[in-house]
C-alpha positions in Angstrom: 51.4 -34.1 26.3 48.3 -32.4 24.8 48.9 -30.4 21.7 46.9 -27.5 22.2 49.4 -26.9 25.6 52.0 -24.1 25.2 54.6 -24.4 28.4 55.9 -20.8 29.7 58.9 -20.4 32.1 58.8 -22.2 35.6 58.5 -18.2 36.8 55.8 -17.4 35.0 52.1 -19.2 34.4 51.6 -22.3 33.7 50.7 -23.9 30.5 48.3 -22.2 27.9 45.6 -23.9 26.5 42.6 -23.3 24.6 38.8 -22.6 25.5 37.6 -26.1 24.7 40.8 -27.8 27.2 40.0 -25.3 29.6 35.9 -25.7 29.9 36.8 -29.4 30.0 39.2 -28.9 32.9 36.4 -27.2 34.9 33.9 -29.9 34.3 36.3 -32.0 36.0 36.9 -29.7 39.0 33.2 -29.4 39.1 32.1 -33.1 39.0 35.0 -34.4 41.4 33.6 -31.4 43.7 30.1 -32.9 43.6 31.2 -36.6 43.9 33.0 -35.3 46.9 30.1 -33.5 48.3 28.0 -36.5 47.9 30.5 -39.0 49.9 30.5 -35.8 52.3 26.2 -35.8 52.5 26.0 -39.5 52.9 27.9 -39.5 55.9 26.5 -36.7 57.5 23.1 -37.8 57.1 24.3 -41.3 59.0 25.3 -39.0 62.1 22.5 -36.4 61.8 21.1 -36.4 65.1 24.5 -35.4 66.8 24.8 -32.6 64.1 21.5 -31.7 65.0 22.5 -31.9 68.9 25.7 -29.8 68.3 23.1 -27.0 66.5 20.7 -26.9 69.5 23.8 -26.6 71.8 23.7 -22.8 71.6 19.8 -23.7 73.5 21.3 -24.5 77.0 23.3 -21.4 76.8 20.5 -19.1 76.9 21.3 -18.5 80.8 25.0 -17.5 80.0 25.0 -14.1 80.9 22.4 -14.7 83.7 22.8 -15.1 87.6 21.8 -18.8 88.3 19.2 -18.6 90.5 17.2 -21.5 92.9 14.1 -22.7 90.7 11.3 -25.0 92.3 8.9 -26.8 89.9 5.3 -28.5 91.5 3.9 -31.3 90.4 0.0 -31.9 90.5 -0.9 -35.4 89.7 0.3 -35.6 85.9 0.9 -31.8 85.1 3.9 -29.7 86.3 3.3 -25.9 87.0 7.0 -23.4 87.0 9.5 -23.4 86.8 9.5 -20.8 89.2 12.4 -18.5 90.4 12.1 -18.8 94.4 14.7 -17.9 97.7 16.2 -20.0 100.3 14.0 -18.0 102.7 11.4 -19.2 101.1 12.4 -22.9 100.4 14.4 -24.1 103.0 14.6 -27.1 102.0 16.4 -26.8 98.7 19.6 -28.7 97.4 22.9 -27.0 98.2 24.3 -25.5 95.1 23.8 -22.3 93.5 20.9 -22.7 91.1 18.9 -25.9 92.6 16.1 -27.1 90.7 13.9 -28.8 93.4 10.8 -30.7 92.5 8.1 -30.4 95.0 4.7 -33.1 94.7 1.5 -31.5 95.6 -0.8 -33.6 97.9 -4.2 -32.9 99.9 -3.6 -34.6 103.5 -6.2 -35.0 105.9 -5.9 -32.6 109.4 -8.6 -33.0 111.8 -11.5 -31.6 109.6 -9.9 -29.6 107.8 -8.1 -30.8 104.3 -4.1 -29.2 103.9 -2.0 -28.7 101.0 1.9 -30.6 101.8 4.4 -30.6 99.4 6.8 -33.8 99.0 10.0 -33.3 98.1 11.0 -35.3 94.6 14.0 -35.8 92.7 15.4 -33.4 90.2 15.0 -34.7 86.4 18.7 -34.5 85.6 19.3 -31.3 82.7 16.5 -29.7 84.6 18.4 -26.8 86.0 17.9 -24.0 83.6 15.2 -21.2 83.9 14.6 -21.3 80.2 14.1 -24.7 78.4 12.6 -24.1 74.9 11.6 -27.4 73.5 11.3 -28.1 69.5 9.2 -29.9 67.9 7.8 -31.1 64.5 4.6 -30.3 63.2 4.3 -32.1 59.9 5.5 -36.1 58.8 8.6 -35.3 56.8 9.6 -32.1 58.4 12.4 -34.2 60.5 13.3 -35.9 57.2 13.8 -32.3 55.6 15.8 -31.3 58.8 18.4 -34.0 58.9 18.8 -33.3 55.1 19.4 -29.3 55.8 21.8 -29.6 58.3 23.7 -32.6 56.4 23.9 -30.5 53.4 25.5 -27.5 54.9 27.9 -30.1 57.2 28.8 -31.6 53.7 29.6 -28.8 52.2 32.4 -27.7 55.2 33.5 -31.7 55.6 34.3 -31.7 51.8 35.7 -27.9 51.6 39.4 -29.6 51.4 38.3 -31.6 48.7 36.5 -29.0 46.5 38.5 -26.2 47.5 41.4 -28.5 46.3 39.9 -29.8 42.5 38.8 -25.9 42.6 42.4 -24.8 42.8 44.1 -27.4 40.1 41.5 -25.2 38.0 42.5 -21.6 39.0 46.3 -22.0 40.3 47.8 -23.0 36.8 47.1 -19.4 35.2 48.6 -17.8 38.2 52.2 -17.2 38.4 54.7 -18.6 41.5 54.6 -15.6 43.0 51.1 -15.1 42.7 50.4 -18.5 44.2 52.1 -17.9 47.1 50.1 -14.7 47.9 47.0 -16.2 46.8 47.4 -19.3 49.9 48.5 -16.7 51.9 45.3 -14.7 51.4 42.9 -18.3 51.9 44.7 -19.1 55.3 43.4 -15.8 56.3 39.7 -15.8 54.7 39.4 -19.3 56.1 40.9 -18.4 60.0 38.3 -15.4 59.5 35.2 -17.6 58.6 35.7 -19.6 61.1 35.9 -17.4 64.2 33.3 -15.3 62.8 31.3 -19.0 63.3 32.8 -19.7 66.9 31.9 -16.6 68.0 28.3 -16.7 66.7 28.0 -20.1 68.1 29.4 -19.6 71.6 28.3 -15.8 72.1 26.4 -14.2 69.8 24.0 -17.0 68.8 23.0 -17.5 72.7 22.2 -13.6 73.2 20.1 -14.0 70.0 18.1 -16.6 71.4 17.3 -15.1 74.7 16.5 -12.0 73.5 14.2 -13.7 71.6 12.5 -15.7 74.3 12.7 -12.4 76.5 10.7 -10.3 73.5 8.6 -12.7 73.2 7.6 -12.9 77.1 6.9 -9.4 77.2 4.3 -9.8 74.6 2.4 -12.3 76.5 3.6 -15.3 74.3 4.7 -18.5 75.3 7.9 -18.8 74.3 9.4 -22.1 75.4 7.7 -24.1 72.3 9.6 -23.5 68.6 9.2 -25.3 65.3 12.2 -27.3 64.7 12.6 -26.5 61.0 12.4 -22.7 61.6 15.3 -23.3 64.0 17.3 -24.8 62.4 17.5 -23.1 59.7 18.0 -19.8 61.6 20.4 -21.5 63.1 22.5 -22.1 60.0 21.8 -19.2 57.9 23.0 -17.1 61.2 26.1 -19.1 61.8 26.9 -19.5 57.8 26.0 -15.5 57.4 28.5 -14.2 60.5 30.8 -16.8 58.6 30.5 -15.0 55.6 30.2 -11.6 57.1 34.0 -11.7 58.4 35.6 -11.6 55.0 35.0 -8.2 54.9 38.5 -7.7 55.8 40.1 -10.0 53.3 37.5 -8.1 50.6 38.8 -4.4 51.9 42.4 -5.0 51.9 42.1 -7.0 48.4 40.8 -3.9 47.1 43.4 -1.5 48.6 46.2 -3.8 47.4 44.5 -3.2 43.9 44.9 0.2 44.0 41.0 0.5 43.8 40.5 2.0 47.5 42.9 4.5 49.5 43.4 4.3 52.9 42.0 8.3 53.7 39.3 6.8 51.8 38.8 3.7 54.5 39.2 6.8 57.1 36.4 8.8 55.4 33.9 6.1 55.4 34.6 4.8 58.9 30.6 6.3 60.1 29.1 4.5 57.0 30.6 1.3 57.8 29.6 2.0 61.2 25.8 2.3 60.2 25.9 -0.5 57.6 27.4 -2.9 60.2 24.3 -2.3 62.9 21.8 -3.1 59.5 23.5 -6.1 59.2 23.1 -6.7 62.5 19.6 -6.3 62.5 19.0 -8.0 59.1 20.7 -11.5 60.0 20.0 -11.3 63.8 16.7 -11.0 66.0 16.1 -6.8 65.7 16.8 -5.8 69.6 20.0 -4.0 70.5 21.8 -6.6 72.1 22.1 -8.8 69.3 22.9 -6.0 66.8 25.7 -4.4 68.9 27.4 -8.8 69.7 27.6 -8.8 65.5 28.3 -5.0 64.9 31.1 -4.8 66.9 33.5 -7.7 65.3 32.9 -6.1 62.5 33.4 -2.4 63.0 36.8 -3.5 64.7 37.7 -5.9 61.6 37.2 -2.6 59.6 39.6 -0.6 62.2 42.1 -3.5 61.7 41.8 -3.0 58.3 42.2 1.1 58.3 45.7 0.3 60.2 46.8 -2.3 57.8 46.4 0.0 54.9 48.1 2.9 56.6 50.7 -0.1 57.7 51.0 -0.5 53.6 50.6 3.2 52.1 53.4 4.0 54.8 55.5 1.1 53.6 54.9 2.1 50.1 55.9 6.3 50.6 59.3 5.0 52.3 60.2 2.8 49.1 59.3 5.6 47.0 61.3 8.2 48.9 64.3 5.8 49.1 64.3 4.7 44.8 64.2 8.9 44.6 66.9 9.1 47.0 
């Protein structure tokens, strides 16, 4: 047993101990956090190009809210012209299905003196069905070195959470008491169920509109749209995903400071329009700035913020009847 240690009651916090053990205690939470996030980056960078496949996922959902619709592609010697969106009336001759992709060859044939244009029919690259297929690409010799090493880093750093979070809490948890524990993993379950459907629902939803809307701004400018640098991607990519991550603990902030006493809940109802306004400028900060993508983020979070008006009426109401029955 260490001498500058002072044991209090089971019930209340652990042992005392002076600022020297204490500093020391979180250089050792700190360096078993790195060592773990090392391991954690190591292995990641060995399976970087599936992490980098799961983050262009969101790409081939670009046409999620969209009607499939037939597509025909011609090919002229070496060069491919289209996609282009086309009818049955109009091509017969596609495959059955909803959205066919049919490839069609273009070749001059011979017809008495006269030269016409016949198309051949030619089978569909597999993958090739979407309207929208936005390629990435590097432009410099390291750039797909300094990829892999982005995306491992922020995979490491989720891979290894049980680990840190864990040498993190041998720190902190001592000082609090058993009561106070209990509360406290009560209150992580929640920030980390939060976290990560704010990042499911970016990925699958809001992360897809995002990208279309992007494509489709960028259209009606006259750009070609279908050409992106990888880097800039990805790291969009992550920062968005990490950010709507980050953006769903505002519940868990809200209600920490109404359990502190430091926020009423007419005060949450009072503030309801500025939340309101500050949620759509988040929305435009972290997302493309178009409407579509500002409401998909907005919206989670003005109804995290309704949730957490009712929870603190829920706790103000709870708090009035235990007043009124100790007076009683």
């Amino acid at each position: 047993m260490n001498d500058d240690e002072e044991f209090l009651p089971e019930s209340e916090a652990g042992p005392k101990k002076s600022f020297w053990a204490h500093l020391n205690d979180l250089r050792t939470a700190l360096v078993r956090s790195s060592i773990a996030i090392g391991i954690a980056l190591v292995v990641c960078l060995l399976v970087s190009p599936q992490l980098v496949q799961i983050l262009e996922y969101p790409l081939s959902r670009v046409d999620m809210f969209e009607k499939p619709k037939p597509t025909v592609t011609f090919q002229i010697g070496d060069n491919q012209l289209g996609p282009y969106v086309v009818t049955r009336e109009q091509f017969p001759g596609l495959p059955p299905g909803d959205a066919p992709h049919a490839v069609y060859q273009v070749n001059v044939a011979p017809s008495g003196k006269e030269q016409v244009v016949t198309l051949k029919l030619l089978p569909a690259a597999p993958g090739n069905t979407s309207s929208l297929r936005v390629k990435l690409h590097n432009f410099a010799p390291a750039e797909a070195f300094f990829i892999a090493f982005h995306v491992s880093m922020y995979a490491a750093l989720i891979v290894a959470s049980p680990f840190w979070v864990f040498f993190m809490g041998q720190f902190f948890l001592p000082a609090l008491k058993i009561r106070e524990r209990q509360v406290f993993f009560t209150w992580l379950a929640w920030s980390v169920l939060l976290f990560f459907s704010g990042v499911l629902l970016t990925y699958f939803v809001v992360l897809p509109l995002a990208l279309r809307a992007s494509v489709e701004y960028s259209d009606l400018l006259g750009f070609n749209a279908l050409d992106w640098r990888a880097d800039d991607y990805i790291g969009f990519v992550s920062k968005f995903i990490f950010g709507m991550g980050l953006g769903f603990q505002f519940p868990i902030v809200v209600l920490l400071l109404v359990k502190l006493g430091l926020i009423k809940y007419e005060q949450l109802k009072h503030y309801r329009r500025h939340v309101i306004v500050v949620s759509f400028i988040l929305g435009a900060v972290l997302t493309t700035p178009e409407v579509i993508t500002q409401v998909a983020m907005a919206v989670p979070l003005c109804l995290l913020y309704e949730i957490c008006i009712w929870v603190a009426w829920y706790w103000d109401r709870k708090k009035r009847r235990a007043a009124e029955f100790i007076d009683v």
